[in-house]
C-alpha positions, 0 to 999 in steps of 0.5 A: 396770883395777886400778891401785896407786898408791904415795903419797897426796900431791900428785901422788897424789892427783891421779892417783887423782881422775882415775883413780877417776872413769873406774871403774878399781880404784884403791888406794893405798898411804901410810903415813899413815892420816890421809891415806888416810882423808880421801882414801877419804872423798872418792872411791871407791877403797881404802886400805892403810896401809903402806910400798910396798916391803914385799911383804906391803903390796903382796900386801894391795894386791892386787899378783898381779892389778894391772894399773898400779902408779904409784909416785909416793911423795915419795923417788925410792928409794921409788919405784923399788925398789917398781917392782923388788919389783912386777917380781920378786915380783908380775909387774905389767904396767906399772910407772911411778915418779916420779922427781925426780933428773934423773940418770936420764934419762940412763941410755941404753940401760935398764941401770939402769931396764929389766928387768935394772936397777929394772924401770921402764916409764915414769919421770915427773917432774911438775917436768919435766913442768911446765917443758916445760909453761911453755917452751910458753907463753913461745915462744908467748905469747897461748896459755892451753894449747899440748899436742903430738901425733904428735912435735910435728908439730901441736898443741892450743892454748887462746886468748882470743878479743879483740875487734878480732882478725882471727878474733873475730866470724867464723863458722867456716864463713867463716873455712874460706872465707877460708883453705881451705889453712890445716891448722886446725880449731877443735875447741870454744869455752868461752863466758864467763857472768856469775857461772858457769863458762865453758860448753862449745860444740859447733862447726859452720860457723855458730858464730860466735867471740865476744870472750872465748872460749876457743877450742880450735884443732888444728893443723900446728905450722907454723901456731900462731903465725899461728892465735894472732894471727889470734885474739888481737891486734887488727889482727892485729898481731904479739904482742909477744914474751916478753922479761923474765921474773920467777919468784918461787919459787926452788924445783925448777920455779922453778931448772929453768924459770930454767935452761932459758930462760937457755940460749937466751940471749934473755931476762933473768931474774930469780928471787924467793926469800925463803930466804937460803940457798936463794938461795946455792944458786941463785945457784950453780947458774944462770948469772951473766946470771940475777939471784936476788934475796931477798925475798917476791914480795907485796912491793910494793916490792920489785916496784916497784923491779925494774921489774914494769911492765916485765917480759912474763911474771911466774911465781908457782911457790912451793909456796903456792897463797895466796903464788901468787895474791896475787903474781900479782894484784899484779903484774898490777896493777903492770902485767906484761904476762901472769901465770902461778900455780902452784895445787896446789888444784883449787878455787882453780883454779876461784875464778881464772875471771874475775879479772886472773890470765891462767893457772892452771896444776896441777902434776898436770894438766901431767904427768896425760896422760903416765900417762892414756897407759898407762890407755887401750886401744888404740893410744894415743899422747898424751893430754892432760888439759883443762879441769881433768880434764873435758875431754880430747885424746887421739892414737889410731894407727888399725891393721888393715885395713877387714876388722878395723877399723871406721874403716881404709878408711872414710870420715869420714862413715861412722864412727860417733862420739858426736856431741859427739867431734870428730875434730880432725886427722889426721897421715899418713906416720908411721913405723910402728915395727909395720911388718915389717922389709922395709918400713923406710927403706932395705930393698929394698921400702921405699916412698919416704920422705915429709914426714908430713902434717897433715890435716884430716878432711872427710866424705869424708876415708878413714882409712887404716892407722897414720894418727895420729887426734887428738880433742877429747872435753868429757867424759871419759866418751865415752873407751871409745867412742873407744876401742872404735871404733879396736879392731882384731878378728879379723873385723869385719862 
């Protein structure tokens, strides 16, 4: 696929690395040749020196055959008057902006983003991306990852397996044994070694969970929260839930995360900022039961003295990746129960395996499967980027029928998928917006409406048309087999 991505920042950058290494035609459009150069001297891709919204920048692009255009440039107005142009004067396909103001998504019914207004496909915004992203971990807390597919119905989550815990020593095979009508799969296993990354297992029935590994479930959203404790909490006791929340970092992610959770009205919250004036800003803007206190999140008495042994989640999300993890180390050591760090830096994000820092969180990686979504083929409706962009969960509508499909009508059994794929659920009763008109809700030939339903796949399990199919792949490599497999063609043999 031949993408142009406008803006060599932060989020460019990070969409571009991941972009460039599934062998798409990517360039990029900057106007700083600095930058350019250094990102053209680390990764296979094209740099033009330029404004996006310039037509004659975005013809030197390549614009008349691009397929993708990600705006993701550092001004909301940049990015969508480069959509517009790339609409009017070059036709391209599929155009996605990044765009901070929350007052766009609120435009209803496409007047100001669709055809007529910018010309926008798919607005993204990373700090939303992200605060969705946190609310997960807060609602459940022994989780390292919580990712959503087929509307929230069932979800992907990462725990740390501690010893004591219900599940940890058990084969997986024992544990289908002691709760065969749980909709659970355990999907793959990240095994900590000495002085090395964590190492990739590939699951069968005798795979056995350790303390300490990192265990990939799929399951109903139903069941999440009993899965997490059965891995997690000795005993299987209840997980104590999240309560007091310190954020240091008054920032975008740090006013709409503070904002969001004082909405439920559940937690008491406390805001870290060092600017002065920042803080009247805050202060401001959040409701009065949300304290903003001036002051550095690495100050140690400043921590001290408003309670950090007490506080369950602690949120390090300043535009520092060094301020991130200092403050994140402190506080784990003062006693918060669990610390989250904000990390721009993919090799910072790899130096944090094995020290006291619970979650390094990427600000492109939380936002990264919404764009992945338009690069797939096929019908792809959620991917989610894992492992720091090694890994990846991708939902797929399986369509056609046994004639033009090769998975419709067959069994699980039957279909050939790369041996490290695992297909992890599928959800069957979904609306299907492809349908003809005479099978919606209410028409005369309409079937009965029902619950959707997760499934998990057996061998003899039979894929059947608009069944939403969620897999786990290790390596982002075996993508395009995947993909190849749910194509639908005109005849199939």
């Amino acid at each position: 696929m031949k993408i142009i991505i406008l803006g060599a920042g932060r989020v460019g950058q990070s969409v571009a690395e991941s972009l460039v290494s599934e062998k798409n035609d990517i360039t990029v459009i900057d106007t700083d040749a600095r930058r350019l150069r250094e990102l053209q001297e680390r990764h296979d891709l094209r740099g033009v020196v330029g404004n996006g919204i310039d037509p004659a920048v975005l013809l030197d692009a390549g614009a008349r055959d691009t397929d993708l255009l990600i705006a993701c440039a550092a001004q909301d107005e940049t990015n969508l008057v480069c959509c517009k142009v790339a609409q009017l004067v070059f036709n391209i396909p599929t155009r996605i902006a990044r765009v901070r103001s929350s007052g766009f998504a609120f435009a209803g019914d496409d007047a100001l983003l669709g055809k007529e207004g910018f010309g926008v496909d798919r607005i993204i915004c990373p700090e939303e991306s992200l605060t969705r992203y946190i609310g997960k971990l807060v609602q459940y807390p022994e989780a390292l990852q919580v990712r959503e597919f087929a509307g929230g119905r069932a979800c992907l989550v990462s725990v740390r397996a501690r010893a004591g815990a219900p599940l940890t020593g058990m084969q997986i095979a024992t544990m289908r044994e002691r709760a065969p009508d749980v909709a659970m799969r355990i999907v793959a296993i990240y095994r900590r070694f000495a002085d090395e990354p964590d190492r990739f297992l590939p699951c069968d029935g005798a795979t056995r969970v350790e303390p300490m590994d990192e265990v990939f479930v799929l399951a109903g959203r139903e069941r999440v929260a009993q899965i997490l404790s059965a891995l997690h909490c000795r005993n299987g006791q209840p997980t104590r839930p999240v309560r007091r929340v310190m954020i240091a970092g008054g920032g975008r992610v740090g006013l709409r995360l503070a904002r969001q959770l004082a909405h439920e009205q559940r937690f008491h919250i406390k805001v870290l900022e060092e600017d002065a004036e920042r803080c009247m800003v805050l202060a401001s803007e959040l409701p009065p039961e949300v304290l903003v206190l001036q002051g550095d999140a690495t100050d140690e008495d400043l921590l001290g003295g408003e309670g950090i042994e007490e506080v369950d989640l602690f949120l390090a999300l300043t535009d520092d990746d060094e301020d991130n993890i200092m403050a994140c180390l402190l506080a784990k050591k003062m006693g918060a129960r669990r610390v989250l760090a904000l990390i721009n830096r993919r090799s910072y994000a790899d130096l944090m395996h094995g020290t006291q820092i619970d979650i390094a969180l990427s600000p492109a990686q939380a936002m990264l499967g919404e764009l992945l979504a338009f690069v797939r083929r096929g019908d792809v409706q959620a991917v989610h980027s894992l492992r720091r962009g090694v890994a990846e969960a991708l939902e797929i509508v399986a369509r056609g029928d046994r004639k033009t499909s090769r998975v419709v009508g067959r069994r699980v059994e039957e279909i050939r998928l790369p041996a490290e794929v695992h297909m992890g659920l599928i959800v069957r009763g979904l609306p299907d917006p492809l349908a003809p008109a005479a099978t919606a809700p209410g028409a005369v030939d309409a079937p009965p409406a029902g619950e959707p339903q997760v499934i998990i796949p057996r061998s003899s399990t039979v894929i059947e048309s608009n069944d939403h199919v969620v897999f786990f792949l290790p390596h982002k490599r075996l993508v395009r087999d995947v993909e190849r497999l749910f194509r639908v063609s005109a005849t199939f043999f």
